[in-house]
C-alpha positions in Angstrom: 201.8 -84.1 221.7 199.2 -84.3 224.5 200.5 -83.8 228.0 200.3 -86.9 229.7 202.2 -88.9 227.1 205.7 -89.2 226.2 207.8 -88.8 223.9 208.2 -91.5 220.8 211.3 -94.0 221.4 213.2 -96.3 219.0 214.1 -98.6 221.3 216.8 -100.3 218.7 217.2 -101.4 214.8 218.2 -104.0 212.9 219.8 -103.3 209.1 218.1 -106.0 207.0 220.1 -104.6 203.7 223.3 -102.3 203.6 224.4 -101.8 200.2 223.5 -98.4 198.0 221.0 -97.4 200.5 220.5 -99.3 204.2 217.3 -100.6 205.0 216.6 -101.0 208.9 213.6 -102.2 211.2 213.1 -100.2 213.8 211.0 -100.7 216.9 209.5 -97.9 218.3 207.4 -97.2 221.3 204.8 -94.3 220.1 203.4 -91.3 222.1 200.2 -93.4 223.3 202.7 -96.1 224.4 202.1 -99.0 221.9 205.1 -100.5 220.7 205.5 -100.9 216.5 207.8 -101.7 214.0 209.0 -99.4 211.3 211.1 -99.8 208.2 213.5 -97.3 207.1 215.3 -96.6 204.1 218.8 -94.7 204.8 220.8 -93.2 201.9 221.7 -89.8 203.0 220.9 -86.4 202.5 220.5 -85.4 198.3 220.4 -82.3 196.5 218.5 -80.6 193.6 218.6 -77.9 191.4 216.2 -76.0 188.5 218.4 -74.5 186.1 217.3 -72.0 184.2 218.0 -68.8 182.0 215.8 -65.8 182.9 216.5 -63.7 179.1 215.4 -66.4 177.4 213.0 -67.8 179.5 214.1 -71.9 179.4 215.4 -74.5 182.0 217.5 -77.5 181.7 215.5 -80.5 182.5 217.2 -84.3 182.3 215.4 -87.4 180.8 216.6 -90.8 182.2 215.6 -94.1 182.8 214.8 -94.8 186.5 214.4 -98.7 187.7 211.2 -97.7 190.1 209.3 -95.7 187.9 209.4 -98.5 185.6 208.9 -101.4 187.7 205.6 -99.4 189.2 204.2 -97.8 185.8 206.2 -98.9 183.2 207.2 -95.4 182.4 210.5 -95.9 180.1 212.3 -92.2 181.4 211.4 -89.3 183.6 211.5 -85.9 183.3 213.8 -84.5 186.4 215.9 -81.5 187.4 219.2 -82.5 188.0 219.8 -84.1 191.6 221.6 -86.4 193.5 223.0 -87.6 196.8 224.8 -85.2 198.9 229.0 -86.0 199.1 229.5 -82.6 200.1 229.5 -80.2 203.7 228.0 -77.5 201.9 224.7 -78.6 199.9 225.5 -76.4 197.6 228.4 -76.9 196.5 226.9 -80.7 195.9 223.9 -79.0 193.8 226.3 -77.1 191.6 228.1 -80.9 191.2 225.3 -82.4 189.9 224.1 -79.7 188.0 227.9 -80.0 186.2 227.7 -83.8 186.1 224.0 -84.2 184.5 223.9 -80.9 182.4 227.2 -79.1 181.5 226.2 -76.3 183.6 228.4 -74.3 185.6 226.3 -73.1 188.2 227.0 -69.9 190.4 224.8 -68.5 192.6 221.7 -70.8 193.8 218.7 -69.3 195.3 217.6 -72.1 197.8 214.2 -73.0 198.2 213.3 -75.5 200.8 215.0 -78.6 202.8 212.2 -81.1 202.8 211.7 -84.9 203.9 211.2 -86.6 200.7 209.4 -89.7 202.0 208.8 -89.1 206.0 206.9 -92.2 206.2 209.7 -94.8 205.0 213.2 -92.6 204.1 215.7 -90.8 205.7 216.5 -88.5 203.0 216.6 -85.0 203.4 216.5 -83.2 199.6 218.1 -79.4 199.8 216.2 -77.5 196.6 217.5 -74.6 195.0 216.9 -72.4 191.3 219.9 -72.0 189.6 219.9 -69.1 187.6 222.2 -69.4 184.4 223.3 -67.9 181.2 224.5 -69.3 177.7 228.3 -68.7 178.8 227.9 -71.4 181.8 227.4 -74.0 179.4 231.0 -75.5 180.1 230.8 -79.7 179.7 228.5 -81.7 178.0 226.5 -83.0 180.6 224.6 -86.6 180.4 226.0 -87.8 183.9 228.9 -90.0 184.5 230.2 -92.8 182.1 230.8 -95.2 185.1 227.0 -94.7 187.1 225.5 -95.6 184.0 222.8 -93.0 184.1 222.0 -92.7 180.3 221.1 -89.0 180.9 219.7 -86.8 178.1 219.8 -83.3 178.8 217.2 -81.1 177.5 216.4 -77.5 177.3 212.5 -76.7 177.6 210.6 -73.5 177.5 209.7 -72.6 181.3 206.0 -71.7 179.9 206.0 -76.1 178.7 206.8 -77.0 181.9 204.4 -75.3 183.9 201.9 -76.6 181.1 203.4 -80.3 182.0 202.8 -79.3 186.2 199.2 -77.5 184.9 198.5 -80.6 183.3 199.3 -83.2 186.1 201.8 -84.3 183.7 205.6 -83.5 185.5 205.6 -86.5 187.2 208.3 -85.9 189.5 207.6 -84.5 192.6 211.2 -82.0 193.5 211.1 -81.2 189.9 207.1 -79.7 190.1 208.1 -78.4 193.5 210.9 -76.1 191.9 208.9 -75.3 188.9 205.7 -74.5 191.3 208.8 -71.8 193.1 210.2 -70.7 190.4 206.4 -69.6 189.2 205.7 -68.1 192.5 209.1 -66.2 192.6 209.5 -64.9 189.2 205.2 -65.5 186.9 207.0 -62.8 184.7 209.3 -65.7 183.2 206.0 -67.9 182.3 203.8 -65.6 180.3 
């Protein structure tokens, strides 16, 4: 920021929706002193995880049907790590949640990646990223979400050297899951070749 101009200022906000997620306008005086409105989407901090077993050289992936995706490119399901909003203190204990919930898999240690801004220019979420290493023994539930969200999950084990073929081929679509399959590549190329 230069050093003759301040500092941005919301002067206030007005919630428009308040349901799963909030949606407010904001009005905002900027650095260079014009005065805008923004619109934000507020649903909390989420969480993600990549699990996956180093011996054999897989992940668990999920496939589900996601209203956006559709509505915008008529893409039936998605190919996603397992994620989700954050009900927890401790992010990690919320990644190990969802990972349970979505996959069966009873997660231990996490090796966290990143906390990133998902969509800076219209969301407030905050997405904690972490690899979750596993072995055949963690596979404890059955995975495919919960009954009452209605998340018609499909849980599906992949070789890690197809998925970085899908992110090679600009065909992993969703952006935390490339992100932790670009990591885990970066962290550990022996598990690809």
């Amino acid at each position: 920021m230069p050093p003759d101009s301040a500092p941005p200022k919301i002067r206030g906000t007005r919630t428009v929706h308040d349901g799963w997620a909030s949606f407010l306008i904001a009005e905002v005086t900027l650095p260079d002193g014009h005065e805008v409105t923004r619109e934000i989407e507020d649903h909390g901090e989420a969480v993600c995880v990549l699990p996956y077993d180093a011996a054999r050289r897989v992940a668990v992936v999920i496939r589900q049907f996601r209203t956006p995706p559709f509505f915008a490119a008529a893409l039936p399901e998605l190919l996603e790590a397992p994620a989700g909003l954050l009900d927890e203190a401790d992010p990690q204990e919320g990644a190990r949640r969802e990972a349970y919930e979505e996959t069966g898999l009873q997660l231990g240690h996490l090796e966290p990646v990143a906390t990133v801004w998902t969509m800076p220019g219209v969301s407030t979420e905050r997405m904690h990223l972490y690899l979750g290493p596993y072995t055949e023994a963690d596979r404890t539930g059955a995975g495919g979400g919960l009954a009452e969200e209605h998340e018609g999950i499909t849980v599906t084990e992949m070789p890690l050297a197809d998925l970085a073929a899908l992110a090679d081929a600009g065909q992993l679509a969703d952006m935390k899951t490339y992100t932790l399959v670009l990591a885990l590549r970066l962290r550990r190329p022996d598990l690809f070749g």
